[in-house]
C-alpha positions in Angstrom: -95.1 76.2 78.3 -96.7 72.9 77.6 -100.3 73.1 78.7 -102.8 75.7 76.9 -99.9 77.7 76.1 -96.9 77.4 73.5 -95.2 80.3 74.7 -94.2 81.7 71.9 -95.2 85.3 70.0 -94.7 85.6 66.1 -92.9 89.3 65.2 -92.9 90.3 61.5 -91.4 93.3 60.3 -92.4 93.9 57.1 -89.8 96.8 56.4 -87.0 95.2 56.2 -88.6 91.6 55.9 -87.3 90.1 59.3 -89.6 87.2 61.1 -88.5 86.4 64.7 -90.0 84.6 67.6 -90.5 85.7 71.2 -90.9 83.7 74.1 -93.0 84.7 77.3 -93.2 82.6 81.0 -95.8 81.7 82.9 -96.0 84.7 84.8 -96.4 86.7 81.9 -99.3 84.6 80.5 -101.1 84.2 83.8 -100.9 88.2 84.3 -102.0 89.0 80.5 -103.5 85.9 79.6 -104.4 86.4 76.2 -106.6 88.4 73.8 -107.3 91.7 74.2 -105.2 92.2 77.2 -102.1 90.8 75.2 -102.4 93.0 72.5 -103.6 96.5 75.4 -99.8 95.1 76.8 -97.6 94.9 73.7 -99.8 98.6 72.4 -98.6 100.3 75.3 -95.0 99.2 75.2 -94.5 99.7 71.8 -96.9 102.4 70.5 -96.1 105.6 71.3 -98.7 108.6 71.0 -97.1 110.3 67.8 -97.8 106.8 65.6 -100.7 107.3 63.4 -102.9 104.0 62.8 -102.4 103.8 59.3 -98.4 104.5 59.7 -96.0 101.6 59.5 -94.9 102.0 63.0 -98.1 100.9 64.4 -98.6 97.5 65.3 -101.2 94.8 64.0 -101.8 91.7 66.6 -103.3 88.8 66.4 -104.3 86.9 69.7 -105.4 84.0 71.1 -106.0 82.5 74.5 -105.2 79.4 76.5 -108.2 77.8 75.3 -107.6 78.2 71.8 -107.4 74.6 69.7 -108.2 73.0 72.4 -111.0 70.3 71.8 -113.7 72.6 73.4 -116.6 74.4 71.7 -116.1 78.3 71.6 -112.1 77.9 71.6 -112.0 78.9 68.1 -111.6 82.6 67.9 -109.4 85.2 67.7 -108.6 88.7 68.9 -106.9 91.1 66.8 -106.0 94.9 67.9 -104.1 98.0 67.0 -104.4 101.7 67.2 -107.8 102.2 65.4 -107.9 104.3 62.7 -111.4 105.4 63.2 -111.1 106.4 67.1 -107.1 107.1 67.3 -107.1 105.1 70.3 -107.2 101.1 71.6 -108.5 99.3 68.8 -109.9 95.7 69.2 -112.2 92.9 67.6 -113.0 89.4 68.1 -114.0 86.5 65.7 -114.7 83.4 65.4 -114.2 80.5 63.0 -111.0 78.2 62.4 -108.4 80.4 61.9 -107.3 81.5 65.8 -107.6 77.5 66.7 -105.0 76.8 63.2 -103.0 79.5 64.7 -102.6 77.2 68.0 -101.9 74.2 66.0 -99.3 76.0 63.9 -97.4 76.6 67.4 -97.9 80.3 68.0 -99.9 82.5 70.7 -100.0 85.4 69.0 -98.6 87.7 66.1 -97.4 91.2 65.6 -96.9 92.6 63.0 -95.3 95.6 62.4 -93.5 98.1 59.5 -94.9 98.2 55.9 -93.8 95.9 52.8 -92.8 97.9 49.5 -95.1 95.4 47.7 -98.6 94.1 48.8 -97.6 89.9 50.7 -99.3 87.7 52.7 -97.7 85.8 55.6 -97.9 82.0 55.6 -97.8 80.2 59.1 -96.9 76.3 59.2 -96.1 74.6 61.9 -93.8 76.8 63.9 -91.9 78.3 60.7 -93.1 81.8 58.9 -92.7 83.2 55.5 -93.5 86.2 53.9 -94.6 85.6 49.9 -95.8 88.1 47.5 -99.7 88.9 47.5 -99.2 91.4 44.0 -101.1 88.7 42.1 -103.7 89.2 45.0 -104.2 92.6 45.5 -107.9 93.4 43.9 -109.2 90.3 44.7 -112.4 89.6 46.2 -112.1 87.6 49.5 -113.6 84.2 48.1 -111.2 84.8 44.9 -107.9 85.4 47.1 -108.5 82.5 49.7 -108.9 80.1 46.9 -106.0 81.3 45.1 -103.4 80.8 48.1 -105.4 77.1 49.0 -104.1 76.4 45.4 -100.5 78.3 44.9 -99.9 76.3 48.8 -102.0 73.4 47.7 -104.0 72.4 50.7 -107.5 73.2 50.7 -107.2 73.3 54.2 -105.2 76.2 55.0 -107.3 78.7 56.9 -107.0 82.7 55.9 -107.3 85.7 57.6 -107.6 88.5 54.7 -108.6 92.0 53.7 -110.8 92.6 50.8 -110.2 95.9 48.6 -112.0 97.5 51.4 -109.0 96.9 53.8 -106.7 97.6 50.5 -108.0 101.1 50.0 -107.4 102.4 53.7 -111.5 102.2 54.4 -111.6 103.5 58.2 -113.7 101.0 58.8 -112.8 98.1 57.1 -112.4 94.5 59.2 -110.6 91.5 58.4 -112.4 88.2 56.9 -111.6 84.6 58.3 -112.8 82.2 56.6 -114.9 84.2 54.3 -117.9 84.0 56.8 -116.4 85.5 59.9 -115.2 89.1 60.3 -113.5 90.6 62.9 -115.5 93.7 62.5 -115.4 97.1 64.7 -112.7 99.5 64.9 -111.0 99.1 61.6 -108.4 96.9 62.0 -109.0 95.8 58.2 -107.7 99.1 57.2 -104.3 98.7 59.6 -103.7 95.9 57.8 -103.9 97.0 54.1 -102.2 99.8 55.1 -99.5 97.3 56.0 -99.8 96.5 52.4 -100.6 92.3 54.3 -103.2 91.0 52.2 -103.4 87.6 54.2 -102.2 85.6 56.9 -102.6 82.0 55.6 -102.3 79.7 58.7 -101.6 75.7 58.7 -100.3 73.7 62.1 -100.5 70.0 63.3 -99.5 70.1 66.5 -102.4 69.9 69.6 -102.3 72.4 72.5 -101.5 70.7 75.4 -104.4 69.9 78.5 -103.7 69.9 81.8 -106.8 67.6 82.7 -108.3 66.1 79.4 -110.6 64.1 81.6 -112.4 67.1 83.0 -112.3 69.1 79.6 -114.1 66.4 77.9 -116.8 66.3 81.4 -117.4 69.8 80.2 -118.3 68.7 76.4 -120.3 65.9 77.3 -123.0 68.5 79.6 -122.9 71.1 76.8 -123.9 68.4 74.5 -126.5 67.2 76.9 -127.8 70.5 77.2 -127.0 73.1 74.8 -130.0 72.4 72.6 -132.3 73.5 75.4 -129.2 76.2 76.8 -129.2 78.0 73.0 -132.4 76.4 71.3 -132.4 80.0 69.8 -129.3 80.6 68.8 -129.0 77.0 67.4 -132.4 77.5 65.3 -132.3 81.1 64.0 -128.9 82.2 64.5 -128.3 86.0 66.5 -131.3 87.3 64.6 -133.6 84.9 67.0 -134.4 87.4 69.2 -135.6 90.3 66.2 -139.2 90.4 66.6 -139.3 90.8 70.3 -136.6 93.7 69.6 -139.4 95.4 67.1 -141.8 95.0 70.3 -139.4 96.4 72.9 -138.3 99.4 70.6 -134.6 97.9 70.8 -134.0 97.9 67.1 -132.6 100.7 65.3 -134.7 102.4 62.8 -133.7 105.3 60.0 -130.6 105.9 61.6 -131.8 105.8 65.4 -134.7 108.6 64.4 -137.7 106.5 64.5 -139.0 104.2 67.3 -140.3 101.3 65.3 -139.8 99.3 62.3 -142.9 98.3 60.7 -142.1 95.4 58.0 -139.3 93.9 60.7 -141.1 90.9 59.6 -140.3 91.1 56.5 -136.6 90.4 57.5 -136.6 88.6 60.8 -135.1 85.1 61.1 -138.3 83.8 60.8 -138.8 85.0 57.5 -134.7 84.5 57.0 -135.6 80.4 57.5 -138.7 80.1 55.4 -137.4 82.0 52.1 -133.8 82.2 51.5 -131.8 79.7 54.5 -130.0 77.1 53.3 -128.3 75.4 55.9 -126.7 76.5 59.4 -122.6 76.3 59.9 -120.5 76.4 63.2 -117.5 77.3 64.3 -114.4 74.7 65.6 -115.3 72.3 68.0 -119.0 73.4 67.6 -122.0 71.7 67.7 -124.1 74.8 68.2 -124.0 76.0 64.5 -125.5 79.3 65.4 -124.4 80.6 62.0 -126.8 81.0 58.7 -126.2 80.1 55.0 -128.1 81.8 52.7 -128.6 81.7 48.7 -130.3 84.3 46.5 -130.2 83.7 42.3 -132.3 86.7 41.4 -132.6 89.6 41.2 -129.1 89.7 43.3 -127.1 86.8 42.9 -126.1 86.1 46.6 -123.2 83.5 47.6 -123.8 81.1 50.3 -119.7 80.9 51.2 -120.1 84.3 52.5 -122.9 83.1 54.9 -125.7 85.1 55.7 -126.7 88.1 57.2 -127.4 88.3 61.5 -129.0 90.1 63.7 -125.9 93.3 63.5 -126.0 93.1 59.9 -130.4 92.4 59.4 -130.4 96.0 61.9 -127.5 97.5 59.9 -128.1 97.1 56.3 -132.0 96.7 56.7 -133.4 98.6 59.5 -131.3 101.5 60.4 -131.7 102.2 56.6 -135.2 102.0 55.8 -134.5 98.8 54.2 -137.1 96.0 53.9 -135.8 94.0 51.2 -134.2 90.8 51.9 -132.3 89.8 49.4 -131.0 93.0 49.2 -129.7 92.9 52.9 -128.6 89.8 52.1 -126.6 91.1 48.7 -125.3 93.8 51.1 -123.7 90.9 53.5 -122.2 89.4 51.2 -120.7 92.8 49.4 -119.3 93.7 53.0 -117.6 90.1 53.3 -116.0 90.2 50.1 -114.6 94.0 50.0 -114.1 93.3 54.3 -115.9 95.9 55.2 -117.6 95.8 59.1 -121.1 95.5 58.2 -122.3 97.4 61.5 -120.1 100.8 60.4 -121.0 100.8 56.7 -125.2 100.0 57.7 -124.3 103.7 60.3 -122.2 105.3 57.5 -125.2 105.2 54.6 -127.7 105.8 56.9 -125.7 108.4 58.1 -125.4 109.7 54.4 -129.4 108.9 53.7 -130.3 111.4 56.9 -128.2 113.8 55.3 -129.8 113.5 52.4 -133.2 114.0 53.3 -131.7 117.0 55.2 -130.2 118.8 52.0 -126.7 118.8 54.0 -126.0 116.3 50.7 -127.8 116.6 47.0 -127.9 114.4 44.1 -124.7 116.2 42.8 -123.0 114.7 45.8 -124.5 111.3 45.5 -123.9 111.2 41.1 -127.8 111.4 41.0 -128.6 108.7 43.4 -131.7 109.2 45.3 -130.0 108.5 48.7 -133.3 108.0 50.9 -134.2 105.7 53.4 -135.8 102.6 52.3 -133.8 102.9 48.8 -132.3 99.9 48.9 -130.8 99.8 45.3 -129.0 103.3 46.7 -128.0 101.0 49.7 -125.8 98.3 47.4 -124.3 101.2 45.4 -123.3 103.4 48.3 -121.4 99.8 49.7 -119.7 99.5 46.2 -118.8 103.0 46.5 -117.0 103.3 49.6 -115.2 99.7 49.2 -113.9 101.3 46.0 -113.7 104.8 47.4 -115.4 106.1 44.5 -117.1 109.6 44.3 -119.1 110.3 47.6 -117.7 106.5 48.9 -114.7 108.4 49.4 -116.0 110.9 51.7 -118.1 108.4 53.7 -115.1 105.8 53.9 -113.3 108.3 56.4 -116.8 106.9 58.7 -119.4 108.9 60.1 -117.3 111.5 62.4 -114.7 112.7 60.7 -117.7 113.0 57.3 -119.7 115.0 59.7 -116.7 116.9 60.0 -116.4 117.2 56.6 -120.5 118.0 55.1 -120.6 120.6 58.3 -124.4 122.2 58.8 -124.8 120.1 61.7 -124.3 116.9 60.4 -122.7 115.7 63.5 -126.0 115.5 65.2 -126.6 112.6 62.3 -123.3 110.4 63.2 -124.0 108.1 65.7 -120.7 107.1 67.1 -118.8 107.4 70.2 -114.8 107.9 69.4 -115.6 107.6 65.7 -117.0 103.7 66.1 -120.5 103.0 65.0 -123.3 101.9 67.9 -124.0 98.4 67.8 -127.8 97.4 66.5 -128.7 97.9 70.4 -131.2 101.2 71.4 -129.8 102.5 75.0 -132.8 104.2 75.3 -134.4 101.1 76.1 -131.2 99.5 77.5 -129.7 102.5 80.2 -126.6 100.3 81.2 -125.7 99.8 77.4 -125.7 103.5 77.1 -123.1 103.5 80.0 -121.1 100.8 78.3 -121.7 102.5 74.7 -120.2 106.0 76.3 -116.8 104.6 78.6 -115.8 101.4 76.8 -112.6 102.0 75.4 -112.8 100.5 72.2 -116.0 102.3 71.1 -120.0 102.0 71.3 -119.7 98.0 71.6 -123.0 96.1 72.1 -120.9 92.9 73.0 -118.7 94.5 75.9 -120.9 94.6 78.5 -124.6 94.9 80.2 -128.0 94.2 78.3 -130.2 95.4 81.1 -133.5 94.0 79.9 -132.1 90.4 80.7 -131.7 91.8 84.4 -134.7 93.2 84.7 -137.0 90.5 85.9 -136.2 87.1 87.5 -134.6 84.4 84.7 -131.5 82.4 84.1 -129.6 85.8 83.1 -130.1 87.1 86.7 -129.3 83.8 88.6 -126.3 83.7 86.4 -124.7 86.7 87.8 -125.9 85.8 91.6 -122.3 84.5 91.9 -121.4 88.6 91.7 -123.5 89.3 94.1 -126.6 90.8 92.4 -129.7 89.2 93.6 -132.2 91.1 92.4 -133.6 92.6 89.4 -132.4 96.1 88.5 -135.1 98.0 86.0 -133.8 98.5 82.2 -134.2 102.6 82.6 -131.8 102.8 86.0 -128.7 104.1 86.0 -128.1 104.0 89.9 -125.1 103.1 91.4 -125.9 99.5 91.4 -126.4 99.4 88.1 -123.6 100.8 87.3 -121.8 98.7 89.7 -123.5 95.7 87.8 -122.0 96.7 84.4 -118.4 97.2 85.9 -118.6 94.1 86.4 -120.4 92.5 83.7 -117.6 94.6 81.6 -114.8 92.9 83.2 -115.9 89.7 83.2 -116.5 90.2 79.2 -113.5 91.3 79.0 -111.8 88.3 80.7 -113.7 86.3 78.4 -112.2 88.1 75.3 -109.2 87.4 77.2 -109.5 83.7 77.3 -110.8 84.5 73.4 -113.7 82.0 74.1 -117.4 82.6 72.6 -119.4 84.7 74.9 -122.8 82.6 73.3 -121.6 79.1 74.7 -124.0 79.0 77.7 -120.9 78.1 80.2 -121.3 79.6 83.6 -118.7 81.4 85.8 -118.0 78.3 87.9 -117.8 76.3 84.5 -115.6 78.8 82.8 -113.1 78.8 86.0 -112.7 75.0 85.4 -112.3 75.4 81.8 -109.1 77.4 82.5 -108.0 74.8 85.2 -108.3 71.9 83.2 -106.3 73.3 80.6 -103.9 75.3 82.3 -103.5 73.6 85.7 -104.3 77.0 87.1 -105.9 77.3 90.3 -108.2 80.1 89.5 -111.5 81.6 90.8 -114.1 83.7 89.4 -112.3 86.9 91.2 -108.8 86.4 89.5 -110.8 85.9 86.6 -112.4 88.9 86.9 -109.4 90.8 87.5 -107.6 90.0 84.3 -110.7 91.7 82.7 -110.1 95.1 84.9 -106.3 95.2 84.4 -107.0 94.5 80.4 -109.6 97.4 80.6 -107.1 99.5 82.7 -104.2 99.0 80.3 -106.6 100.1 77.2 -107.3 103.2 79.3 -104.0 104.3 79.9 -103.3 103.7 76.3 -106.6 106.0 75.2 -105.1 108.6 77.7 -101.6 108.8 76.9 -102.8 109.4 72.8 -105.0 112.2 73.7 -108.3 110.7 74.7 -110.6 112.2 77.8 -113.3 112.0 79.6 -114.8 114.2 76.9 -114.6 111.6 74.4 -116.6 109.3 76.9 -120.2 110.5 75.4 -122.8 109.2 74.0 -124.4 111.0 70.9 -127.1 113.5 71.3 -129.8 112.0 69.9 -129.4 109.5 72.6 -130.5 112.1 75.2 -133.5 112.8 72.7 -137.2 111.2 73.6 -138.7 109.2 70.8 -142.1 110.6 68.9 -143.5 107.4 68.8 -142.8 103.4 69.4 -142.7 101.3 72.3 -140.4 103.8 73.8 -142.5 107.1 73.1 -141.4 109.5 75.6 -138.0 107.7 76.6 -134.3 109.3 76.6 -131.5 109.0 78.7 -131.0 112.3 80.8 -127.7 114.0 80.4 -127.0 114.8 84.2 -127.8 111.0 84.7 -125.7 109.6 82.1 -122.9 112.1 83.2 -123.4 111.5 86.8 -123.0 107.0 85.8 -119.6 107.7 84.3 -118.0 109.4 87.2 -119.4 106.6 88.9 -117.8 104.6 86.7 -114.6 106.1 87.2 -114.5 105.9 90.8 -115.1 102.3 91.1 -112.6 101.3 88.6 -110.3 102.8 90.8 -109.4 105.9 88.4 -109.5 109.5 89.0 -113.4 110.2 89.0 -113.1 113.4 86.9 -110.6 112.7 84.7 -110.9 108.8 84.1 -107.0 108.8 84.8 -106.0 105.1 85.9 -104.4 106.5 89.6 -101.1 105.1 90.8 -103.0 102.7 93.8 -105.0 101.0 91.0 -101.7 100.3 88.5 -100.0 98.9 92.0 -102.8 96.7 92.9 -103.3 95.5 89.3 -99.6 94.6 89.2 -98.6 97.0 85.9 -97.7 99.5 87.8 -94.9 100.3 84.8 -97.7 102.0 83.3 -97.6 105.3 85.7 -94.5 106.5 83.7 -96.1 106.1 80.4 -98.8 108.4 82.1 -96.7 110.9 83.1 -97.0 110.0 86.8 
């Protein structure tokens, strides 16, 4: 492989301390690609149903694409997956940063890892070679403390980490893992696969370039993004992912005392806005970059808040502020950067404590549960301590570290009414009562309620650049917000596969690249003759394959729904009135099913879809 590609896969056992490398063909790359659909591939050939996520034999991968390192912005990132702990099916996240674009340099696709080491060890990666050191001295640390430490026991400051914090070292559900201190690959828990690995870190280092097919056209591509990307993502380049906060108080999109109430009414108080005028100190990018869509923050009193953890966006502004009552700044801010150094997905722990704060104000928890802390909404000193607590698994942490299902399970009294998940992950900061196709994508994705994997039906709602985007898909006209028709859900199919190709390539879904632009991307690095169809059908075999693997460990079609409060009108807000019906919803997923080519009751990839897909290996491992 010499263009995009090295062609070569990083296996670490870290039971008996063996590092080999595997080598793939083309075939095998242009079929998988990269990213999530890699790691759905290697989870169904290797993880069988009776692994548990936190057991040795489960794998860890870490993924990249052909556009990884390449000198492109959005080619940074990385995709890691395993069996998560918090759904007990496919687990997945994305990030962004330096470290997946190190990875590239330091001549690897991908790594799995697999097995767990008697002692905690990180893994250092350096220029095609692979060693695994001892991480005892590390073990503890904060995620600031430990990537220092291994810059100066490797001494180059510019070695990029991947790490846990000690929420990923005490077997937090929901834990993620940190790159870079400022980027987390967040949902699904895949920190917590990895501390039960007892891997601290994956330090990475490489020289060597990815090879272009077309360097000429690549660099065509850079010059009209930096032409036009300050008028393309003004927004995003100004403010960040919170840039869009106030209109979401307006709409009713943001999520307020744990999805109970329809508005928030000192948003303000915390938009980006307010983020830029009081406590912004700067804005940072990711490789090859020159968006810099991400904030820096400082806060001296009365929290001292870090600006190398970054600062808090729109996920975490809804999470930690928002969905808890919270209107305190700083204190949002104090929370971000608590999450980032314990590596704790700031979207699940935001869900868990409001989660805990509705039960609460329920009596289905007391003060003798909480040690005497007044766990209401809007408490935000109650907020930082319940973060501390479940990092550390102290007391009540303990219980609400196992996330919101499986602690509804737990407190009983119809507490599960309170957890707002779908297969135990956390909704993203998104209201599907405003959005109907988001509900749809919240309820069948098969990672969990992700925001980012699909349809945000307000941008198709009315004529705009969202909706002549997608005219290459054929849908010409707008669709309302509050329809779940089958074109709608026709349009999210495939939205969903196309944002699934792109976590396949592992490029940033923000970049304002087109579908013609991305299909050149790939050719000019890869030599590939593609087309916005091929491309499209990586994304619905990757989804396919992470069916099949949710199926053959004991998912269904009942674990396809969304929570009931969902299905609930609001008292008041912007959306007084509004719910998604059940018989709708239900009626969108069979839908769903059918035009995926799966059985439309059970969600069962059938035999004709594996065979047209080309994994038609698959129908054993489904009992077929």
């Amino acid at each position: 492989m010499s263009n995009g590609y090295t062609g070569k896969i990083l296996r670490v056992n870290l039971s008996d301390g063996t590092i080999s490398q595997e080598e793939q063909d083309e075939l095998f790359y242009r079929r998988y690609f990269g990213g999530v659909s890699l790691i759905a591939y290697y989870l169904l050939k290797e993880v069988p149903p009776e692994v548990e996520p936190l057991s040795p034999e489960n794998r860890l991968i870490f993924a990249l694409g052909p556009v990884t390192g390449v000198p492109l912005a959005g080619s940074g990132r990385n995709a890691v997956g395993a069996k998560s702990p918090l759904s007990g099916g496919f687990g997945k996240a994305e990030v962004g940063g330096f470290w997946g674009a190190e990875l590239k340099r330091a001549g690897f696709d991908a790594i799995i890892v697999e097995g767990k080491a008697e002692q905690p060890v990180y893994l250092w990666v350096h220029d095609g070679e692979a060693e695994i050191k001892s991480a005892k001295h590390l073990w503890g640390q904060p995620t600031k403390e430990c990537q220092e430490m291994i810059r100066s026991e490797l001494d180059d400051k510019n070695i990029r980490v991947a790490q846990i914090g000690p929420g990923g070292e005490n077997l937090v559900r929901f834990a993620c893992i940190i790159n870079d201190l400022k980027d987390a690959a967040g949902r699904t828990g895949m920190g917590a696969v990895m501390g039960s690995k007892n891997l601290k870190a994956i330090a990475v280092r490489g020289t060597q370039s990815p090879g272009l097919y077309d360097a000429e056209a690549l660099r065509n591509i850079n010059r009209w993004l930096a032409q036009n990307y300050q008028v393309e993502s003004k927004n995003l380049h100004q403010f960040g992912t919170g840039a869009n906060m106030d209109k979401s108080t307006l709409t009713g999109n943001i999520p307020t005392r744990n999805w109970r109430d329809g508005i928030f009414e000192k948003a303000g108080d915390i938009s980006a806005n307010t983020v830029r005028d009081t406590i912004r100190i700067g804005m940072e990018g990711c490789y090859a970059c020159p968006i810099r869509c991400k904030k820096v923050v400082k806060v001296e009193e009365p929290y001292s808040v870090d600006p190398d953890y970054g600062g808090p966006e729109y996920e975490t502004l809804a999470a930690l502020g928002t969905n808890c009552g919270v209107d305190d700044l700083k204190a949002i801010s104090k929370g971000h950067h608590l999450c980032g150094a314990y590596s704790l997905d700031t979207i699940s722990t935001g869900s868990t404590i409001a989660f805990a704060m509705e039960c609460f104000e329920n009596g289905l928890l007391t003060k003798e549960d909480t040690g005497g802390i007044e766990l209401t909404f809007g408490n935000a000193e109650a907020m930082l301590t319940m973060i501390e607590k479940i990092a550390k698994r102290e007391d009540i942490g303990d219980l609400l570290a196992e996330g919101t299902m499986r602690a509804a399970e737990k407190i009983g009294g119809g507490s599960e009414r309170f957890a707002m998940q779908v297969k135990g992950v956390d909704l993203g900061m998104h209201e599907a009562r405003l959005k109907f196709g988001l509900g749809l994508g919240y309820a069948v994705v098969c990672h969990g309620a992700d925001h980012g994997a699909g349809l945000h039906d307000t941008a198709f709602a009315e004529p705009g650049p969202a909706l002549e985007a997608i005219k290459t898909l054929g849908f010409l006209e707008p669709l309302p917000a509050n329809d779940l028709g089958p074109r709608k859900v026709a349009m999210f199919k495939d939205l969903h596969s196309w944002r699934t190709f792109i976590d396949c390539m592992v490029i940033c879904g923000f970049l304002p690249y087109d579908h013609k632009q991305i299909t050149e991307i790939v050719e000019s690095v890869t030599g590939w003759n593609t087309s916005v169809l091929e491309c499209m059908r990586v994304g619905e075999r990757a989804t396919t394959l992470a069916k099949a693997f949710n199926m053959i460990h004991g998912l269904s079609a009942a674990d396809d729904r969304l929570p009931d409060r969902i299905h609930q009108p609001f008292a008041g807000g912007p959306l007084k009135g509004v719910a998604i019906g059940k018989d709708d919803m239900e009626k969108a997923i069979h839908t769903y099913y059918k035009i995926m080519g799966w059985d439309e009751e059970t969600g069962m990839p059938t035999n004709e879809k594996l065979a047209e897909l080309g994994i038609d290996w698959v129908a054993e491992l489904l009992g077929k």
